[in-house]
MILO-849062 format. One record per residue (C-alpha): residue in three letters; z, y, x. Coordinates in steps of 0.02 Angstrom, whole numbers, padded with zeros to 5 digits, always signed. Example, Ala and Ser with C-alpha at 12.3 -4.5 7.8 and 13.67 -1.06 7.14 Angstrom:
// MILO-849062
ALA+00390-00225+00615 SER+00357-00053+00684 
END
This chain:
// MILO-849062
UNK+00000+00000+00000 UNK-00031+00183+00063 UNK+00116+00269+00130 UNK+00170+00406+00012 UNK+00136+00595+00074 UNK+00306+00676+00102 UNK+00287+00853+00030 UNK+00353+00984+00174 UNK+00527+01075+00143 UNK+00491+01230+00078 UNK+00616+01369+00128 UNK+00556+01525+00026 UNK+00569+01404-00134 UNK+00741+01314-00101 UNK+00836+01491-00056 UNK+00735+01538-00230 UNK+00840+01443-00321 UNK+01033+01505-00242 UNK+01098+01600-00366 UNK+01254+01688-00268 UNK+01293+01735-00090 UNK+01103+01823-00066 UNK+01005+01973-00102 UNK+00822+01990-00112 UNK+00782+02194-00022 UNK+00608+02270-00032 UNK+00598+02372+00115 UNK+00483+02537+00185 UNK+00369+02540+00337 UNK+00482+02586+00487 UNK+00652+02580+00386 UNK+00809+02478+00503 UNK+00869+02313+00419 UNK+01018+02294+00528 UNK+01037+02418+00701 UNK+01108+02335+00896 UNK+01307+02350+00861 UNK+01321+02340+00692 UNK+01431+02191+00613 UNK+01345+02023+00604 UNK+01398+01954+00425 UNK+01237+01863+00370 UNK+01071+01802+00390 UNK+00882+01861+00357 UNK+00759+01761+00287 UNK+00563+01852+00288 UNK+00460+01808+00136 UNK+00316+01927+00158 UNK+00288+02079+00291 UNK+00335+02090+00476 UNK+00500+02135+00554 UNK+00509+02195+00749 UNK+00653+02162+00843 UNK+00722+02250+00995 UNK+00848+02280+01114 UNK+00903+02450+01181 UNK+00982+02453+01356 UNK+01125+02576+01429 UNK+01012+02681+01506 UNK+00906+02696+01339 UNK+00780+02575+01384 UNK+00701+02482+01235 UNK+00617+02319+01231 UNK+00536+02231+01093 UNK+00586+02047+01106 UNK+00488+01987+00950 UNK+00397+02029+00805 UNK+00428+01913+00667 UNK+00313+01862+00505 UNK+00345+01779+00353 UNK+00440+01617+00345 UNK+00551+01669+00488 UNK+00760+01688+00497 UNK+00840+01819+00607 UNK+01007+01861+00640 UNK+01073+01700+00649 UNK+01179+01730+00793 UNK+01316+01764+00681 UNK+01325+01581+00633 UNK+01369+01546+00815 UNK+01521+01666+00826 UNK+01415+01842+00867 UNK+01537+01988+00783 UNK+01418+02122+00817 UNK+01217+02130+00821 UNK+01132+02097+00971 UNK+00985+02178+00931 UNK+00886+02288+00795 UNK+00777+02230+00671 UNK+00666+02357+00597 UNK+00497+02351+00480 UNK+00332+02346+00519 UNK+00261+02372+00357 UNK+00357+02325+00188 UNK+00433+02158+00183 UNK+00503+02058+00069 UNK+00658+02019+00149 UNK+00811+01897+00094 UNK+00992+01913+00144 UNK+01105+01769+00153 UNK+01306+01790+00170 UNK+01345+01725+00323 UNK+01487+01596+00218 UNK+01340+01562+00107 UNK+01205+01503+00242 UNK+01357+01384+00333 UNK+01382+01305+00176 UNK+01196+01281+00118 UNK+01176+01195+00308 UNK+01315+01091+00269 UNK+01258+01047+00114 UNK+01099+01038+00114 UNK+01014+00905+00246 UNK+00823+00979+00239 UNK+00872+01150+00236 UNK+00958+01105+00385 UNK+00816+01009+00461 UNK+00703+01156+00444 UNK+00832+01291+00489 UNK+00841+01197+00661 UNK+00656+01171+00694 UNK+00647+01356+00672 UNK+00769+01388+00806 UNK+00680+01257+00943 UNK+00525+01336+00918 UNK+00592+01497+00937 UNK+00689+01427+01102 UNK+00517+01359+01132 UNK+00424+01551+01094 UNK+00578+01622+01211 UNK+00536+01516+01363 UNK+00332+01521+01364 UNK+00372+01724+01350 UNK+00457+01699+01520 UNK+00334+01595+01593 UNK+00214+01736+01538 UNK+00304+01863+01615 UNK+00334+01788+01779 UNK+00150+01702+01792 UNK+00014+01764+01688 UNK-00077+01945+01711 UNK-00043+02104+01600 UNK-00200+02066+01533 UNK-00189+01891+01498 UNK-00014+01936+01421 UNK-00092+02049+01313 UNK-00221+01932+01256 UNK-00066+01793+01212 UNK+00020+01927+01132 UNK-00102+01973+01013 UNK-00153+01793+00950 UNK+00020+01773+00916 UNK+00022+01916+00810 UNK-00132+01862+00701 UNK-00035+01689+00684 UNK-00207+01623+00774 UNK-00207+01433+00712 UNK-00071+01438+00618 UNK-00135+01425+00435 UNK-00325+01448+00450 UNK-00489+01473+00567 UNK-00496+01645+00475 UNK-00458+01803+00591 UNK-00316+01882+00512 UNK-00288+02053+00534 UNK-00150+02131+00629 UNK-00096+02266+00551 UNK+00049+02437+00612 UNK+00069+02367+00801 UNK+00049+02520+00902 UNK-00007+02534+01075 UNK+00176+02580+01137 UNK+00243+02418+01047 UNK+00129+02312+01124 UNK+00160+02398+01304 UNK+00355+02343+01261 UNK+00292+02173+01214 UNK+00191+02141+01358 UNK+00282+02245+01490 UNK+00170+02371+01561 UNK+00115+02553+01530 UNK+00032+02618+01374 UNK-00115+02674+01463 UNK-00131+02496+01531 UNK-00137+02448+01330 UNK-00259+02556+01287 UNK-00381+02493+01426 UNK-00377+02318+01392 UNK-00381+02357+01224 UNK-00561+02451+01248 UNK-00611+02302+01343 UNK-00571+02190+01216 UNK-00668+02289+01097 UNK-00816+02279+01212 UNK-00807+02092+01218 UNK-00813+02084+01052 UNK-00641+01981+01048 UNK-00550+02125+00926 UNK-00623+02255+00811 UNK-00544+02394+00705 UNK-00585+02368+00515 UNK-00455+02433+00417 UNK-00349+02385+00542 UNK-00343+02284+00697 UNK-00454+02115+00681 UNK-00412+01980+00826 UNK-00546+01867+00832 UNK-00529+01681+00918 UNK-00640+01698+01045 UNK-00465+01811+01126 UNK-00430+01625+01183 UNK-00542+01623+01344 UNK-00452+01788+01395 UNK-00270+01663+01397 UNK-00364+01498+01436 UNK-00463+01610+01614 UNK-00425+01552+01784 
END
């Protein structure tokens, strides 16, 4: 007989149904969700839109150290013991964004086996995401960096062969992102363009031939 087809878990539709300990927030382009310092008391769950998050240093230094799309948590730290945020998560565009009470999300882990499962293959691959960033940094060119950076953004294989568009990343956010100066953004970007690998049509359009760019010698 033909093994059945096990339907995926479904986050978005399983925190759907909680009827107490969460709030569903509509948010503006470029409005904070939570700001470095402030008390860690739940966790975020992103059901449409983009959220960046950064990290600002004594000296005033920021970096971005991810930009996160829908289907993604944040600000789980508090589940480990973190009192105060880390880092600040602001919006991109408008999100759809869902807040669960930090007592709430331990007990719908605890309870709650395939939440669980899926809540903890989102953190590996985001341990995952964390240590091919530093391989980047330490190996890879500005340029090639870029080039990763940017199929990331469009989500390049993750649903589709379609070239999404990547919409409010600015040239100074992706000089955080990759590590280098504005000005070296800007000329890549122009090459790019030249290539053919992005456009601008109503917005930035990545295209997958960006992959020879990361895949180069």
């Amino acid at each position: 007989m033909p093994s059945k087809r096990t339907t995926p878990f479904d986050p978005r539709m399983f925190l759907a149904k909680i009827s107490t300990g969460k709030a569903v927030h509509f948010y503006g382009e470029g409005q904070p969700i939570f700001a470095q310092g402030d008390d860690a008391n739940a966790v975020f769950y992103i059901e449409e839109g983009k959220v960046k998050l950064t990290v600002l240093s004594r000296r005033g230094k920021e970096a971005v150290i991810a930009i996160l799309g829908p289907g993604s948590f944040f600000g789980e730290g508090c589940l480990a013991g973190q009192l105060q945020r880390t880092s600040t998560a602001t919006c991109l565009d408008h999100p759809c964004i869902v807040r669960i009470e930090k007592k709430t999300m331990i007990r719908l882990l605890r309870e709650n086996p395939a939440f669980e499962g899926s809540f903890m293959a989102h953190l590996l691959s985001r341990n995952i995401r964390i240590e091919e960033d530093l391989v980047d940094q330490f190996f890879n060119s500005s340029e090639k960096r870029l080039a990763r950076v940017l199929l990331l953004l469009a989500r390049f294989g993750k649903k589709s062969k379609a070239e999404p568009l990547v919409t409010k990343i600015n040239q100074e956010t992706l000089a955080a992102m990759v590590g280098t100066t504005r000005s070296r953004i800007s000329y890549f970007m122009n090459k790019f363009k030249k290539l053919g690998f992005v456009r601008y049509d109503g917005g930035l359009q990545v295209r997958s031939s960006l992959l020879n760019v990361v895949l180069r010698d």
